[in-house]
C-alpha positions as CSV (number, residue, x, y, z in Angstrom):
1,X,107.1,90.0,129.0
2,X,108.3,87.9,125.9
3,X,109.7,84.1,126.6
4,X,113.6,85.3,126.0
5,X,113.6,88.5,128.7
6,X,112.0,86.2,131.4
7,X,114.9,83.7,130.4
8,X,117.5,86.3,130.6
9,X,115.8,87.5,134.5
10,X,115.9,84.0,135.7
11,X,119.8,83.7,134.2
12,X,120.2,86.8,136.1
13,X,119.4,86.0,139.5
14,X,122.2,84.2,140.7
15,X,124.4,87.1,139.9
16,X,122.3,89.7,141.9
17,X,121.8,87.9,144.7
18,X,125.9,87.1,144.9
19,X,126.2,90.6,144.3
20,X,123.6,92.1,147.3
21,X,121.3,93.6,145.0
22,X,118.5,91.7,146.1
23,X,118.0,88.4,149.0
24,X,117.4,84.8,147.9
25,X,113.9,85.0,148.9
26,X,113.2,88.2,146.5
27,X,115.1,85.8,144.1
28,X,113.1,82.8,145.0
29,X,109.6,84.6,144.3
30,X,110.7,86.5,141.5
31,X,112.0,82.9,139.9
32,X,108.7,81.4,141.3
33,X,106.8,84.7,139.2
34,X,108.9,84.3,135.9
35,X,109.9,80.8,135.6
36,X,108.6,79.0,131.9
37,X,105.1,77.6,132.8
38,X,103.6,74.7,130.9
39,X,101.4,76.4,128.0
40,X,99.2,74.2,126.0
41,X,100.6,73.5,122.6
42,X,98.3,73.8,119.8
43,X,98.1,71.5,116.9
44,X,101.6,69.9,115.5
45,X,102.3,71.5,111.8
46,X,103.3,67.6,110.7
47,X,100.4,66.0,112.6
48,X,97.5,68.0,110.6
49,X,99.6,68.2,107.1
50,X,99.4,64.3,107.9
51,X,95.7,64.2,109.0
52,X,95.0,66.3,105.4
53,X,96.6,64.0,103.6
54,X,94.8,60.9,104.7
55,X,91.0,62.3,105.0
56,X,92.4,63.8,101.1
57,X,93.5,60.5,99.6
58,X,90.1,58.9,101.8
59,X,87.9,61.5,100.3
60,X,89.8,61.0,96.6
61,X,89.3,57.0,96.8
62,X,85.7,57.5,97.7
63,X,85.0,60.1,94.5
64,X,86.6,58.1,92.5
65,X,84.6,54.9,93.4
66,X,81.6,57.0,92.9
67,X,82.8,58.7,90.0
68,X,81.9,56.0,87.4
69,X,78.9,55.1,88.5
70,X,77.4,59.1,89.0
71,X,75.7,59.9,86.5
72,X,73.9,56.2,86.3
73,X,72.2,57.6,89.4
74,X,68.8,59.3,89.8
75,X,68.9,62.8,90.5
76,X,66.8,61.8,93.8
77,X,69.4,59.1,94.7
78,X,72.6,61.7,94.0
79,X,70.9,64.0,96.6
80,X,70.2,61.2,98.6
81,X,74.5,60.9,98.6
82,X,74.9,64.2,99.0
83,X,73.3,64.3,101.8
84,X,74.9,61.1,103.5
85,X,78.0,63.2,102.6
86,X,76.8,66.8,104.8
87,X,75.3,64.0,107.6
88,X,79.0,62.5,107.9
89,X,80.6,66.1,107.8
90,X,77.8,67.0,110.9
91,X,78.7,63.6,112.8
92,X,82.5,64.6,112.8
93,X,82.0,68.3,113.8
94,X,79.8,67.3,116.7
95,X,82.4,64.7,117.9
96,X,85.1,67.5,117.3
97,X,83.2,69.6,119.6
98,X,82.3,66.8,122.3
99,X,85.9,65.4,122.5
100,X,88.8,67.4,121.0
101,X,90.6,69.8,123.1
102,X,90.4,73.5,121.2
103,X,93.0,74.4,119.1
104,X,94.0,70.8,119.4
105,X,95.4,68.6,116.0
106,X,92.1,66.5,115.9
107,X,90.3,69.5,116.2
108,X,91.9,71.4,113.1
109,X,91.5,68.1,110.8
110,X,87.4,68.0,111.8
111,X,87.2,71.4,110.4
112,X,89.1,70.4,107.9
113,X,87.0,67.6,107.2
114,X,84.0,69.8,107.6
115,X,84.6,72.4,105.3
116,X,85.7,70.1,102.6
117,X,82.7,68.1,102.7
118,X,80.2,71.4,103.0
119,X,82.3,72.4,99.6
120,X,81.8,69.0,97.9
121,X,78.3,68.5,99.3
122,X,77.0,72.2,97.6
123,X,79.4,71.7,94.2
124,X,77.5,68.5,93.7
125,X,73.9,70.1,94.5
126,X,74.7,72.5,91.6
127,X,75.9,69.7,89.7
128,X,72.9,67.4,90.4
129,X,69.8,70.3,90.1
130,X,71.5,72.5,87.3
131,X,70.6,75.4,89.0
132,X,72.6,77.6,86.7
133,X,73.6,79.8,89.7
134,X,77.3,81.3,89.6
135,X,80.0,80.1,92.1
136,X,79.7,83.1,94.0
137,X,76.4,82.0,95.4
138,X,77.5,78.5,96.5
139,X,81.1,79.9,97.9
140,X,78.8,82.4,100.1
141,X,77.0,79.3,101.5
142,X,80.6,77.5,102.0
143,X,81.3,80.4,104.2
144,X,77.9,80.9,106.3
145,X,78.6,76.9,107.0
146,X,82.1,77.1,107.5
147,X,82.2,80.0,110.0
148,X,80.4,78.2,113.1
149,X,82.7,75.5,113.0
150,X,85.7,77.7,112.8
151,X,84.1,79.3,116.3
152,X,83.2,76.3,118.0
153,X,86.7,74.5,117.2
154,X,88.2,77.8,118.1
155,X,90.4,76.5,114.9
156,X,92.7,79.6,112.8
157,X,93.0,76.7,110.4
158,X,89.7,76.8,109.7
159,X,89.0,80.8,109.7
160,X,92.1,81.1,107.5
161,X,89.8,78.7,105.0
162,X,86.9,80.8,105.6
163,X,88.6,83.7,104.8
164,X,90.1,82.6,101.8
165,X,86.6,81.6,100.4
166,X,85.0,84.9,101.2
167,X,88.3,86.5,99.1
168,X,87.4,84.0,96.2
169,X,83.8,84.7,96.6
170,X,84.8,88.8,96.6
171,X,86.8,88.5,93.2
172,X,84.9,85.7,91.7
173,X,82.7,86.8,88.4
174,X,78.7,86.8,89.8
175,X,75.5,89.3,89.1
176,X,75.5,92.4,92.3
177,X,72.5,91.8,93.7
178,X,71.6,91.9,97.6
179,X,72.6,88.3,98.7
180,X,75.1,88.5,96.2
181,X,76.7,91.8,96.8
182,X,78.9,93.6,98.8
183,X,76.5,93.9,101.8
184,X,76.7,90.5,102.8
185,X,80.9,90.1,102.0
186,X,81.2,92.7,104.4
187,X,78.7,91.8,107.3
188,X,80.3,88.2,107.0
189,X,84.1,89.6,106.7
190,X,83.3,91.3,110.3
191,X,81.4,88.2,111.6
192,X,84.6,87.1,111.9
193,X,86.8,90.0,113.6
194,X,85.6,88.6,116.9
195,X,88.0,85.8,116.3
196,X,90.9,87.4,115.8
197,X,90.3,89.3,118.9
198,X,89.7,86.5,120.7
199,X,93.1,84.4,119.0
200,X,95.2,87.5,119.8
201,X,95.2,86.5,123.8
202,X,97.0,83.3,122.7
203,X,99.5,85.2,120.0
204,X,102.5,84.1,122.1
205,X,101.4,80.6,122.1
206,X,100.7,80.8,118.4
207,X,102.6,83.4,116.4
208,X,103.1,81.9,113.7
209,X,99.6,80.8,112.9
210,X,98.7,84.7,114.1
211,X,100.9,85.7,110.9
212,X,99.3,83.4,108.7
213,X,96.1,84.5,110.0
214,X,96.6,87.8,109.6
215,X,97.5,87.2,106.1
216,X,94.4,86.3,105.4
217,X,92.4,88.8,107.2
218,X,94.4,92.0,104.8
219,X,93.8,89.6,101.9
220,X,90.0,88.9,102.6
221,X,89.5,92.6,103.8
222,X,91.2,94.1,100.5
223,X,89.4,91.3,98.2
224,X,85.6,92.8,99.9
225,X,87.0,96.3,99.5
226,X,87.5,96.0,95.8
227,X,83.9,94.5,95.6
228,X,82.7,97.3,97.1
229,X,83.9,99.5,95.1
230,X,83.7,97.8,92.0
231,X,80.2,96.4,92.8
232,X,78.8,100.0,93.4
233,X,81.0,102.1,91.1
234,X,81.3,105.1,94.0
235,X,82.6,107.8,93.9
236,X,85.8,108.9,95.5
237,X,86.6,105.3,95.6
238,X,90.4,106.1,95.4
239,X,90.4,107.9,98.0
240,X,88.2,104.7,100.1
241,X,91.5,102.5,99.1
242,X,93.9,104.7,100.4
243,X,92.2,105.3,103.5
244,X,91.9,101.7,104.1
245,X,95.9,101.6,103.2
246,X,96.7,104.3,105.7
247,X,94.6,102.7,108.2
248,X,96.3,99.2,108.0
249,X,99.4,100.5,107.5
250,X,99.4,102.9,110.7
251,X,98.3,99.8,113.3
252,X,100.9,98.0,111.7
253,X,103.3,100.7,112.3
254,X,102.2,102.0,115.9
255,X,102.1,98.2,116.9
256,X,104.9,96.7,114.9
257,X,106.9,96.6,118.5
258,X,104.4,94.8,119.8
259,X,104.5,92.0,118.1
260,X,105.7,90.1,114.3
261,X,102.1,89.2,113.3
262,X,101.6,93.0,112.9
263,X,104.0,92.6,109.6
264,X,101.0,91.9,107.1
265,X,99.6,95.4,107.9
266,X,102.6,97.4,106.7
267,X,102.7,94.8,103.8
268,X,99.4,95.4,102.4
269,X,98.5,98.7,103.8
270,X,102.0,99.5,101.8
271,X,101.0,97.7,98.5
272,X,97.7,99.2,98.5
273,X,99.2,102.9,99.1
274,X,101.9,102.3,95.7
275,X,98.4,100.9,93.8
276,X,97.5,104.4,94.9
277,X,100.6,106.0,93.3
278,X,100.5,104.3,89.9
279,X,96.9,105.0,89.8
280,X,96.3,108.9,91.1
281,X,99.0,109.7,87.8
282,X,96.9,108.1,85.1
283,X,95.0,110.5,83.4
284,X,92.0,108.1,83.0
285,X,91.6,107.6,86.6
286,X,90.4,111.8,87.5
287,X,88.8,111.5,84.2
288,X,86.9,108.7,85.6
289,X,85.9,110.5,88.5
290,X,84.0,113.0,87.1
291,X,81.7,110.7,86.0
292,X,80.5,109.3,89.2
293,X,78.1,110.9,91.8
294,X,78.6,111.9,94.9
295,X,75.5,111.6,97.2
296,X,74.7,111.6,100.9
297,X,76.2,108.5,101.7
298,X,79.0,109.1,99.6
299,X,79.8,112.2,101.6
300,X,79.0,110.8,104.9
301,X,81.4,108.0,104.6
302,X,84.3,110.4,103.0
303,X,83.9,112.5,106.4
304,X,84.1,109.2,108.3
305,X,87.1,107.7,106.7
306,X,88.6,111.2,107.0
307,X,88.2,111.0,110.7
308,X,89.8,107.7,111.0
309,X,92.9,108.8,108.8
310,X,93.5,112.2,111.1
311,X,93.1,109.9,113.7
312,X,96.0,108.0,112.8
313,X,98.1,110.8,111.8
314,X,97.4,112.0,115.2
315,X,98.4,109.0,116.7
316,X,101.8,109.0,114.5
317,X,103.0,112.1,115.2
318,X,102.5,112.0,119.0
319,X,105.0,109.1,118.7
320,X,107.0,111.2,116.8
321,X,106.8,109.4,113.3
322,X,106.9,111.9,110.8
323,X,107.8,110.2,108.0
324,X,105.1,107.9,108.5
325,X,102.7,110.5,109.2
326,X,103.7,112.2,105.5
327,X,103.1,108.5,104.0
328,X,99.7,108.8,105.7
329,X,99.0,112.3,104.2
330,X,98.4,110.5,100.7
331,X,94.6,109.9,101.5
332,X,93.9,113.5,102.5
333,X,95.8,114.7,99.1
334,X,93.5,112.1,97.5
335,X,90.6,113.6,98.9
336,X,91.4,116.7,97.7
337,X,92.3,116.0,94.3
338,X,89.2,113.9,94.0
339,X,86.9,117.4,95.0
340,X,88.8,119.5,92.6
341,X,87.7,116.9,89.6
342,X,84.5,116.9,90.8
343,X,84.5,121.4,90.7
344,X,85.8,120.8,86.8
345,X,89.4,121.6,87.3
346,X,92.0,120.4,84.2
347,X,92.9,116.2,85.1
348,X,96.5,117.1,84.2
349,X,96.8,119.8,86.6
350,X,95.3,117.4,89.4
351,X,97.9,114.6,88.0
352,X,100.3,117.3,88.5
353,X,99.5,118.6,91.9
354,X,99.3,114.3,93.3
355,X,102.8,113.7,91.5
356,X,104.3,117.1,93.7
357,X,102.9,115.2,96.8
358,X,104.7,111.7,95.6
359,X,107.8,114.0,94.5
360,X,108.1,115.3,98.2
361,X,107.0,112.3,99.7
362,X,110.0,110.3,97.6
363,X,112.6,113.4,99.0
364,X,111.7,113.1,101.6
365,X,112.7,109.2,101.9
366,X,115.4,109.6,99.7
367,X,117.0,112.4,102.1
368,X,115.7,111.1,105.1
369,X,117.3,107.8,104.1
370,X,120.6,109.1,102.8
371,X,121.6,111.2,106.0
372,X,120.3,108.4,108.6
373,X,121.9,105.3,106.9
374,X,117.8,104.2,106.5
375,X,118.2,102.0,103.0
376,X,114.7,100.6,103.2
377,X,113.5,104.5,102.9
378,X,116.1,105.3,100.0
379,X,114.8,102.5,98.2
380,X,111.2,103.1,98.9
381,X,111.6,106.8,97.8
382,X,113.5,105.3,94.3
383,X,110.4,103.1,94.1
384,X,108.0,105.8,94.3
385,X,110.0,107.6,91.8
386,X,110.2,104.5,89.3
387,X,106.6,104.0,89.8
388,X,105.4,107.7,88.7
389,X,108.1,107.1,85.7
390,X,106.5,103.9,84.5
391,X,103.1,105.3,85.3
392,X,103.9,108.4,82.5
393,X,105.2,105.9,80.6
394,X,102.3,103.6,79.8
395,X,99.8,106.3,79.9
396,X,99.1,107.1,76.4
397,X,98.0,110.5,77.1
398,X,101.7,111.7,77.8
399,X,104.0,112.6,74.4
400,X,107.5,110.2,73.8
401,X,109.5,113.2,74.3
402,X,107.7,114.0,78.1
403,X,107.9,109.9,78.6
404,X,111.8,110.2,77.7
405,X,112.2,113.6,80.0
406,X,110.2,111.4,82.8
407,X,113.2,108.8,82.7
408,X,115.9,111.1,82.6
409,X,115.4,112.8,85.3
410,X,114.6,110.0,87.4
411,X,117.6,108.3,86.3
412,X,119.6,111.3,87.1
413,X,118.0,111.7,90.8
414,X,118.9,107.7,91.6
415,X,122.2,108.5,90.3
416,X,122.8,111.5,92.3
417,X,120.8,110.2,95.7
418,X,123.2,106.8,95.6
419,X,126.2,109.3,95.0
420,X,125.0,111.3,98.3
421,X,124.3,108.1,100.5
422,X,127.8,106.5,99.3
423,X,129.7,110.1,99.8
424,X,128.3,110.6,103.3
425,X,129.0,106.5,104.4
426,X,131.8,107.8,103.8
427,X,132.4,110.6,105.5
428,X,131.1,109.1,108.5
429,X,133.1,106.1,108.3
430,X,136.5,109.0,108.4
431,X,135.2,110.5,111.3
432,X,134.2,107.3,113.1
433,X,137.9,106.5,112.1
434,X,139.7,110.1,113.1
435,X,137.5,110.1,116.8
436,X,139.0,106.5,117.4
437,X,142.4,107.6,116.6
438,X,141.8,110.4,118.8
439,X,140.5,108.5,121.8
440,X,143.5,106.4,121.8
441,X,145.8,108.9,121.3
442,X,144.2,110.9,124.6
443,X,144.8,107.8,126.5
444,X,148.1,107.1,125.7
445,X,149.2,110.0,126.5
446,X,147.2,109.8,130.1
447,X,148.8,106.6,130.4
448,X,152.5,108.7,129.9
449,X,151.0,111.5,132.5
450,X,150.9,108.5,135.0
């Protein structure tokens, strides 16, 4: 039960028991049951902006006193600061983890402190040694030091920094080999799940560090996807991004009720579904396609993801959300059209056949939203449309003449669905108008009858 019903109960009380519908000392438990209890607070938003700006300007006056005399340094005596530097971070966590409450403002500026330290400690390792390893490698070990102290501050501050390393480390330029590949992005990314599970009893307390967190879970999830599939060039990986779209976007759907922190699910799972859209109608991308293998493991974790994506469709039409459940269809129309490149068919006919699905998928909306007053659906269904138009038109494997046919006729559909959705506010605005008139005209004259 949210904060503002049990308010609205307890307001209610009074009322029922003046009324008879229940005796004071139903009222008196039920008040004792609902009434606001003292929850712990977590960390002021001022109080750790304030605590990041003094260890920032601390940790800034202390570089720059060092800065000078750096390099006059022995490589032995820089390591010997570096490691003062990682001692001080380790003296600060375990105090953190001795004194300060979880969740608490001192706790969120030690992992702070921590993590900034671990970062600066490494950075000047590969400054001091020259290793000539990439970021990527030094950005892994910020994380693998990072997460403990995320769990044993039970701090969202902190995850939300891990996280965003392990998306920099995903995207950030670096040789696919095993410590530096996918493998270990993803066996870190669900080291941390536990976590969120484990934040997500104390989303009422927190929501909107649960948003924020869940930010950057999509972000660091999408960011380990793309490795993936750019570190290992797989096959049907088009259809692996939409899955993972339909996925996210269906919890965020079934459980957007629930709760606000649910919002970045739809977001992304929506962004990565229109990424999906633009890039199923390039030529280039089936063309592609043929050119990768599909082997056991490809095939094994098609049937897998395929499984997951029913499941969800399952789960959205039970609750009766069809147009959800079309949105959803895009991955097994993805699937399909990514087996018939693979048996040789023509690329523009499979280009064709995805653009039907987005055709009917943007009807759909458009109609859907015209009829039920839904203008979030009409303009998703316009942006669908303008999205398979500017698709066609930067793909230079389409004529100027099927490029300028492309815009007409979306041009002419926005015209004609805005026409429809203004004609029939109309028309229900006349009839909301005629059925008052009418109601007042059938009491008045019960009002002459008496």
């Amino acid at each position: 039960m949210t904060k503002q019903i049990r308010r609205w109960l307890l307001a209610q009380l009074p009322k029922w028991v003046h009324k008879g519908w229940i005796t004071a000392e139903t009222a008196d438990e039920m008040r004792h049951a609902y009434q606001d209890k003292p929850q712990p607070k977590g960390p002021s938003i001022t109080r750790v902006l304030i605590l990041c700006i003094g260890l920032g300007l601390l940790a800034l006056g202390v570089v720059l006193l060092f800065a000078g005399y750096w390099y006059q340094f022995s490589p032995n005596g820089r390591f010997d600061w570096t490691i003062l530097l990682d001692m001080l971070a380790l003296v600060v966590l375990a105090l953190a983890i001795w004194k300060a409450d979880a969740r608490s403002a001192y706790a969120e500026g030690a992992a702070i402190f921590y993590m900034l330290a671990i970062a600066g400690g490494l950075l000047l390792l590969k400054n001091t040694y020259y290793t000539g390893e990439p970021y990527g490698i030094y950005v892994l070990l910020m994380v693998v030091l990072s997460l403990p102290a995320a769990y044993l501050l039970s701090s969202p501050i902190a995850m939300m920094g891990c996280l965003l390393e392990l998306a920099w480390w995903s995207l950030s330029p670096q040789a696919i080999t095993f410590w530096g590949g996918p493998i270990p992005a993803g066996l870190l990314y669900a080291g941390t799940i536990p976590f969120y599970l484990w934040q997500w009893k104390y989303h009422n307390q927190m929501r909107k560090r649960m948003i924020w967190l869940s930010w950057m879970y999509m972000v660091s999830l999408f960011s380990v996807f793309f490795f993936a599939l750019a570190g290992y060039r797989a096959a049907f990986h088009l259809f692996f991004l939409t899955a993972l779209g339909v996925g996210t976007f269906g919890i965020g759907t079934m459980l957007h009720r629930a709760a606000i922190w649910t919002l970045p699910f739809r977001i992304i799972g929506s962004i990565a579904l229109l990424y999906t859209v633009v890039y199923g109608t390039l030529l280039g991308t089936w063309q592609q396609e043929r050119t990768t293998y599909v082997g056991f493991l490809v095939t094994l974790f098609v049937g897998l993801f395929l499984l997951a994506v029913f499941y969800v469709l399952w789960h959205l039409l039970r609750n009766k959300k069809y147009v959800e459940a079309l949105v959803s269809l895009g991955a097994p129309v993805i699937a399909i059209c990514t087996l018939l490149a693979h048996v040789g068919m023509n690329v523009f006919t499979i280009t064709l056949l995805f653009n039907l699905y987005v055709v009917i998928l943007a009807g759909v909306l458009l109609v859907g939203g015209t009829t039920g007053g839904h203008v979030g659906r009409i303009n998703s269904g316009i942006v669908l449309l303008l999205l398979v138009v500017a698709t066609r038109f930067i793909d230079p494997s389409f004529t100027f003449i099927e490029r300028g046919l492309s815009f007409v006729f979306a041009g002419l559909a926005i015209l004609i669905v805005n026409g429809l959705y203004m004609w029939n506010k109309h028309v229900n605005k006349y009839s909301h108008y005629r059925s008052r008139l009418k109601k007042q005209d059938k009491e008045k004259a019960d009002e002459e009858v008496l």
